[in-house]
N, C-alpha and C positions, 0 to 999 in steps of 0.2 A: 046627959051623957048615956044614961043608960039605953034612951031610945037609938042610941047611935049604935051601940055596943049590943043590943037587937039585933040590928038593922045589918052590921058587921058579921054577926052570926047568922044570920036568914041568909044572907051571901055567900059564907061560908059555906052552910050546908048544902047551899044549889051549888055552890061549884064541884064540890066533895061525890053530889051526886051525879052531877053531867060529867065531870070526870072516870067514876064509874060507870055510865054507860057509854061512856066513849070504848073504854076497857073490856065492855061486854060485846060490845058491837067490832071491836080488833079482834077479840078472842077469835069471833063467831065468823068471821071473815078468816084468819087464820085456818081453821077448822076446813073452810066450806076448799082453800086455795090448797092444802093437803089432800083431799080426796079429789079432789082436778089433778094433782099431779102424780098421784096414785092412778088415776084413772088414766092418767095420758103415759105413763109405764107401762101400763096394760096392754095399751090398744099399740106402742112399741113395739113392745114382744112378741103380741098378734102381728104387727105387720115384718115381724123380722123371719118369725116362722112360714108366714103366707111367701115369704118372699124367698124363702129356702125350699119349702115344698113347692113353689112355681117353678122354681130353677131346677129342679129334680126330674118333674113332670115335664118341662120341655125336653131336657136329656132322654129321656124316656122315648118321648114324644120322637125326636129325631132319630132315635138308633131304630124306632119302627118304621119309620119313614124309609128311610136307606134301607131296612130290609125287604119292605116291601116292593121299593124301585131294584133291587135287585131281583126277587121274584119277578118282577114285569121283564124283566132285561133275559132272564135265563127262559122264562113263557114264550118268550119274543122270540130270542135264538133255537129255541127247541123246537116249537109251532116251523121256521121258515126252515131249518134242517129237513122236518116232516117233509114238509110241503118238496122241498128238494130230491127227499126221496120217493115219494111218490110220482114225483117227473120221470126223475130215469125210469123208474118201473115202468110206466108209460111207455118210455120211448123203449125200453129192454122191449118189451112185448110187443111193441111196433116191429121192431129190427128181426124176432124170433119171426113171426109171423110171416114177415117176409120171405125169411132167409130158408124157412118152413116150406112158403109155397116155390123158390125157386130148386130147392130139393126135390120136391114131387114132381114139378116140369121134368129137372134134371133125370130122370130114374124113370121119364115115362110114365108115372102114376097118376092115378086121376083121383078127384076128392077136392075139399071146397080148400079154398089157399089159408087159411083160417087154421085148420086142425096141423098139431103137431105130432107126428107118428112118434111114438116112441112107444117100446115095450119093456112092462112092466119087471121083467128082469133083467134090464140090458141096463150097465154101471153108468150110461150116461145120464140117463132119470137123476141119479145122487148126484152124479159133478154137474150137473146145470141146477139143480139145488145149491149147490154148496158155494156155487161160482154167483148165483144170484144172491144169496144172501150177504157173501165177501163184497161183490160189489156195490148194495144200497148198503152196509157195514162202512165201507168206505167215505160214498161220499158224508153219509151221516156224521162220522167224524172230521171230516171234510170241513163240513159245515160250523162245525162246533169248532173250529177253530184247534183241533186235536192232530196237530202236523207230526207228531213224534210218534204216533200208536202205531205200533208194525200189526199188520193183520196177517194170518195163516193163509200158507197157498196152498190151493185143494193139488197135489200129486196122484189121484187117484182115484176111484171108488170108495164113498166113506161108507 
């Protein structure tokens, strides 16, 4: 009996010992399943913050967008205003030029139909200043879509 009660014991103690490593090997698995879910808390928080500074930076992103298509819009209208005024000026000088050389016919003067007589103290020099710049003033606003802007009417020598 005693080689049984040995042999009872030898069993004993391997099981006693496969028991604790079984217990070492849970610990250590325990351990390892802790710092994974630690670690996936992290990467969490990282993507909760990535994902708040994303949604910021497109707010961002977008209110420069729109202001930049609004610079393009106001480029756009101001450049074809230009362009608008520098037509009539055009045609204003066309019509002066004209109206210039049927003057000179008119009054019997000779001289290239091109030159417009005027002298430099005579008040119509300022009202055709003042009546030119009212009128590209006009369409400019014109242009701009500025239908309510009352402009000054030249009454006289400024």
């Amino acid at each position: 009996m005693t080689q049984q009660g040995a042999a009872l014991q030898n069993y004993n103690n391997e099981l006693v010992k496969c028991i604790e490593d079984l217990c070492q090997k849970r610990d250590e698995l325990c351990r390892q399943i802790q710092q994974e879910e630690d670690e996936k808390q992290r990467l969490q928080n990282e993507v909760r913050q990535l994902t708040e500074k994303l949604a910021r930076v497109n707010e961002n992103l977008a209110r420069k967008i729109a202001s930049r298509n609004e610079f393009d819009r106001t480029i756009a209208e101001t450049e074809a205003a230009y362009l608008k005024i520098l037509e009539s000026s055009q045609t204003l000088l066309s019509v002066l030029k004209r109206e210039a050389g049927n003057l000179t016919k008119a009054t019997g003067g000779e001289g290239p139909v091109s030159t417009v007589p005027i002298n430099d103290s005579a008040p119509s020099k300022s009202v055709f200043t003042m009546s030119l710049f009212f009128m590209t003033a006009a369409v400019f606003f014109r242009c701009l879509g500025c239908q309510e802007r009352q402009l000054p009417t030249s009454t006289g020598p400024g």
